[in-house]
C-alpha positions as CSV (number, residue, x, y, z in Angstrom):
1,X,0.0,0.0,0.0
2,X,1.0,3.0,-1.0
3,X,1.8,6.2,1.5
4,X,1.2,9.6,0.0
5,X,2.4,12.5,1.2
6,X,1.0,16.2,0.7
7,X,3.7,17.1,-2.0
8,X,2.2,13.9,-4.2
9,X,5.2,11.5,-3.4
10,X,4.1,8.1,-3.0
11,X,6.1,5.4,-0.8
12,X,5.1,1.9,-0.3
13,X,4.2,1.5,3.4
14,X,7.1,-1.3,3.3
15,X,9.9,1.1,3.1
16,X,8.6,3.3,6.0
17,X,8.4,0.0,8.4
18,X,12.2,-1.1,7.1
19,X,12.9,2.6,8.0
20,X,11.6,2.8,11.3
21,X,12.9,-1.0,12.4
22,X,16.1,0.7,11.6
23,X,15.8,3.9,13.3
24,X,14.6,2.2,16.7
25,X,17.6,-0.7,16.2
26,X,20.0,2.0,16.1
27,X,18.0,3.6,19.4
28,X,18.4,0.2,21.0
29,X,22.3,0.0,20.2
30,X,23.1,3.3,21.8
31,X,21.0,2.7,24.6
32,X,21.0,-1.1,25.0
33,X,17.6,-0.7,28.0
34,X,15.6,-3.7,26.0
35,X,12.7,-0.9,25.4
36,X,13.3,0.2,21.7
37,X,14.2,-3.3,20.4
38,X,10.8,-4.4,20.1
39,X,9.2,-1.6,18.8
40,X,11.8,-2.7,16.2
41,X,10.4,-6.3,15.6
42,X,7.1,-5.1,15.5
43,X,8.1,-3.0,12.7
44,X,9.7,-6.2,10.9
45,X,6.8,-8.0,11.5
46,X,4.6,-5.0,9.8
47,X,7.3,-5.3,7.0
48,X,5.2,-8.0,6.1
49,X,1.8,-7.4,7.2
50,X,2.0,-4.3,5.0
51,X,1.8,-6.2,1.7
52,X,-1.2,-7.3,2.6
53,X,-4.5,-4.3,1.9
54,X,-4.5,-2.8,4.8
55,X,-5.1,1.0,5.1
56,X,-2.0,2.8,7.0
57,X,-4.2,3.5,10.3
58,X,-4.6,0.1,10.8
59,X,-1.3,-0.8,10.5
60,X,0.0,1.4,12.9
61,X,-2.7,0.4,15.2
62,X,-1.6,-3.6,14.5
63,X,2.1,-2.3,15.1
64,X,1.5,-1.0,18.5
65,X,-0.3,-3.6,19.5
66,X,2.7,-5.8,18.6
67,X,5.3,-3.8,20.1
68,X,3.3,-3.1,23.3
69,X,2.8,-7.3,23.6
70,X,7.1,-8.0,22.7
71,X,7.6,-5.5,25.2
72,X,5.4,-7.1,28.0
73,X,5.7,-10.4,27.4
74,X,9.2,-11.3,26.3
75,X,11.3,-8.4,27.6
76,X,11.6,-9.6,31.2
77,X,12.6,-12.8,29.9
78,X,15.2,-11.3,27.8
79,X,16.5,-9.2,30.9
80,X,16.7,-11.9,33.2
81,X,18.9,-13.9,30.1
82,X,21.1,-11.0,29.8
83,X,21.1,-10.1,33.4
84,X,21.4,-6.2,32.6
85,X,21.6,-3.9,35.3
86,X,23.7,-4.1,38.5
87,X,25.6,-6.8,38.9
88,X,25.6,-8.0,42.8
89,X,29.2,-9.0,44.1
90,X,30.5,-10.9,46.9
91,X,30.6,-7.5,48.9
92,X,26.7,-6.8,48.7
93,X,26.3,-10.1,51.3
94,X,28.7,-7.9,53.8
95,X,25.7,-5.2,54.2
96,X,23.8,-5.2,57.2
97,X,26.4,-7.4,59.0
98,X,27.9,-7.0,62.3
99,X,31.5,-6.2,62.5
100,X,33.9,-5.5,65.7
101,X,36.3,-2.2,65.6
102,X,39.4,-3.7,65.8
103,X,41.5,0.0,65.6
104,X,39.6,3.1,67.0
105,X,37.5,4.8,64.4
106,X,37.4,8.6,65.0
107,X,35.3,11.7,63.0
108,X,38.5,12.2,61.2
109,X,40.8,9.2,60.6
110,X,39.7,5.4,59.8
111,X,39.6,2.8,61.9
112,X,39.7,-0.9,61.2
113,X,36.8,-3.3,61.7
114,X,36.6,-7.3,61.6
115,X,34.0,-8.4,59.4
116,X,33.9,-12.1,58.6
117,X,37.4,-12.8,59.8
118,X,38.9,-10.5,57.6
119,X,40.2,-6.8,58.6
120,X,38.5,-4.2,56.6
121,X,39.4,0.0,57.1
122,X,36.1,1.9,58.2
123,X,34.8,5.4,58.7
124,X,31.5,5.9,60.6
125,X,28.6,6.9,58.6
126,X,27.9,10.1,60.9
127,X,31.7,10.9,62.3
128,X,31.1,9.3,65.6
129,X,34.0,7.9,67.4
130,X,34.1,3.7,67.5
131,X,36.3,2.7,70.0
132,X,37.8,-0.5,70.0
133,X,35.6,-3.6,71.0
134,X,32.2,-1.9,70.1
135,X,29.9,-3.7,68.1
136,X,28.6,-1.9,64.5
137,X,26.6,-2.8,61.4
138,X,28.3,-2.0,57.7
139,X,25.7,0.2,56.4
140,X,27.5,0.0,53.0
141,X,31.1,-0.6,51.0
142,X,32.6,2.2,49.1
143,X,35.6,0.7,47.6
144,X,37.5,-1.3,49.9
145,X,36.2,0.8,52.7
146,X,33.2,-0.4,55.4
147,X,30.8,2.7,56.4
148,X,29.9,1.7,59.8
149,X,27.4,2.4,62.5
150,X,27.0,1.2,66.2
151,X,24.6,-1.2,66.8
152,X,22.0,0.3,68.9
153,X,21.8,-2.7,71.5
154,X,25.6,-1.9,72.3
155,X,26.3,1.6,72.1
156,X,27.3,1.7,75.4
157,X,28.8,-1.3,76.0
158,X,32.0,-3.1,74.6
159,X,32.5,-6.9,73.5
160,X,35.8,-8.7,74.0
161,X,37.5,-9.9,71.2
């Protein structure tokens, strides 16, 4: 079917579907968020469909309806088989565990915790001072750094290594 435009140019409806499969394709590469890519299909699937005498509103209709199902129904698939997004580490299990402060942590130099055996450098979250002994919780990891915060049951109180 045939597309014609005010200036009398016609275009087969075929060419404007390979046109826009390309167009959101190249969207998809520079993003790569799994959005535009099937908006892409369901134009290579209207490739197709637009041989057949349909009239152009119906197409796009058909085309959205397409896109809108590839998106919902196979994109989380396909984002669970690429796994995009953050990728969790070994050091996302240490949040939210208790550590001991093995080396005084003060509001400005770093102290040194034990976390899982291991000796780990620390800052407290607000610049409270840690001394030794005093139970905490790694609120987070920035580098190879624990941000620390006393446990509220022992904030007054020290435990023996």
């Amino acid at each position: 079917m045939k597309i014609l435009f005010d200036f009398g140019i016609g275009i087969q409806s075929h060419w404007v579907w390979l046109a826009l499969m390309i167009i959101f394709a190249v969207i998809e590469g520079f993003t790569m968020g799994l959005t535009t890519i099937w908006f892409a299909l369901g134009a290579l699937v209207m490739i197709f469909i637009s041989f057949l005498p349909i009239p152009i509103v119906f197409q796009v209709m058909i085309f959205l309806v397409i896109s809108t199902a590839f998106l919902i129904f196979t994109r989380p698939l396909a984002i669970k088989k690429f796994k995009t997004g953050k990728v969790k580490t070994n050091v996302d299990s240490l949040i939210g565990k208790n550590a001991i402060v093995t080396k005084k942590i003060t509001e400005f130099e770093k102290g040194e915790i034990k976390l899982n055996g291991q000796i780990w450098s620390a800052r407290t979250e607000n610049g409270i001072v840690l001394d030794e002994g005093v139970k905490c919780t790694v609120m987070r990891i920035e580098g190879v750094q624990a941000i620390v915060n006393v446990l509220e049951e022992t904030k007054d109180e020290k435990i023996e290594n």
